[in-house]
N, C-alpha and C positions, 0 to 999 in steps of 0.2 A: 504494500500500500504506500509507498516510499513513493513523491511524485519525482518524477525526472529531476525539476527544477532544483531539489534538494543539494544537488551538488555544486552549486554554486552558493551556500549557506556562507554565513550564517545570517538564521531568518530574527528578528527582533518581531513578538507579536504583539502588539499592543491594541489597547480599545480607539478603533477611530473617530467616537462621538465624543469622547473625552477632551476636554480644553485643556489642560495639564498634560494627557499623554501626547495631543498633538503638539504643542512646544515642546515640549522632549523631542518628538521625535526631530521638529525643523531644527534643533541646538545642536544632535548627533549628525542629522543630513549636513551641516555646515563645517560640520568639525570632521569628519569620515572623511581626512584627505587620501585613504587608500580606495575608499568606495567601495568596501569589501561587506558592508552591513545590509541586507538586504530587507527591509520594512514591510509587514501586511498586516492589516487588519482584521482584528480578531471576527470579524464580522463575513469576512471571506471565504470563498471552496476551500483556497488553497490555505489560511489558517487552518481549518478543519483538518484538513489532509495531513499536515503538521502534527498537530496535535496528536491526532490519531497514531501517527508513526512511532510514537515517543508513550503512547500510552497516557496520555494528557487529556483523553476527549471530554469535554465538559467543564473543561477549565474555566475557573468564574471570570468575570470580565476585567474584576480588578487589581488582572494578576498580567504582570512581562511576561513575556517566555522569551526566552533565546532558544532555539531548535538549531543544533551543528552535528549532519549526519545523524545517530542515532540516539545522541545525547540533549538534554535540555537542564535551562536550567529556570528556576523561579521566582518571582518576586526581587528581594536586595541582590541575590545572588547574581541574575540579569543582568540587574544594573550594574553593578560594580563589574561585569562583562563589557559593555557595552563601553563604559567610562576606560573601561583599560585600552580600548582599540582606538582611542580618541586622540591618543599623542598626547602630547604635554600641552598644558600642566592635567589637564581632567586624568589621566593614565595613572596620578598622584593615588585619584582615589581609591584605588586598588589596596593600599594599605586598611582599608576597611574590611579585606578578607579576616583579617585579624580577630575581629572583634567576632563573639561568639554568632552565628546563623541565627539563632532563635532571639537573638536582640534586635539584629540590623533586620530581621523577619517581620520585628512586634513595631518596629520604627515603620517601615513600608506599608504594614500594613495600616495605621494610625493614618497617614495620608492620605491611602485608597480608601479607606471608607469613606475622609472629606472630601474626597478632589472636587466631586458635582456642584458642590456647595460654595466650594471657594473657586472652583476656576470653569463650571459651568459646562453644559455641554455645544459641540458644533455640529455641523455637518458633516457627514462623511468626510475626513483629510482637510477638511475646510481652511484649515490656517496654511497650511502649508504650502506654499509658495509656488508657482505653475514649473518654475526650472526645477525645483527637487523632487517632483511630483515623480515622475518617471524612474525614480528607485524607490518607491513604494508599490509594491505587486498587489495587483487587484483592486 
């Protein structure tokens, strides 16, 4: 169930209605000077298809995935992924593997319950700028 696409990972999955996830993602589309991060919304086939691959099907919406071949990872763990591919200085944050999972887990999670609240929902990819648009799949 592996789609083709998969080999050009890694996929970042995040909610595309989200105001908070979609600047995230325009910070990483800007900073990704490898263009190696490949963006889809959790809202998508091919999220699903992801998902499914890794054994994730059902993942709530308030959760990252980063999907690389047959591994994934969740919530802080993601992001502090995602912050390490970014070059300097965001690559810094990496030193957050440090701190215990079930901390940097309850911090992530503390966010994603407000985000609606505080930063509102959009459109489908809405904020995201027409030139970065084209590395986000689906």
């Amino acid at each position: 169930m592996t789609p083709p696409e998969q080999a050009q990972g890694p996929y970042v999955i995040f909610d595309g209605t989200c105001g908070l996830c979609n600047r995230f993602v325009v910070f990483a589309l800007r900073r990704d000077r490898s263009q190696a991060l490949r963006f889809v919304s959790n809202h998508s086939s091919l999220a699903q298809q992801l998902l499914a691959s890794v054994n994730l099907v059902g993942a709530d919406a308030e959760t990252v995935v980063v999907v690389e071949g047959d591994a994934a990872l969740v919530r802080s763990s993601a992001m502090i992924f995602v912050a390490s591919r970014l070059g300097w200085p965001w690559s810094m944050l990496a030193i957050f593997r440090l701190v215990p999972r079930f901390l940097r887990d309850w911090g992530y999670s503390l966010v994603a319950r407000n985000r609606i609240a505080i930063f509102g929902r959009v459109g489908e990819c809405a904020r995201v700028p027409a030139e970065l648009r084209q590395r986000i799949i689906e």
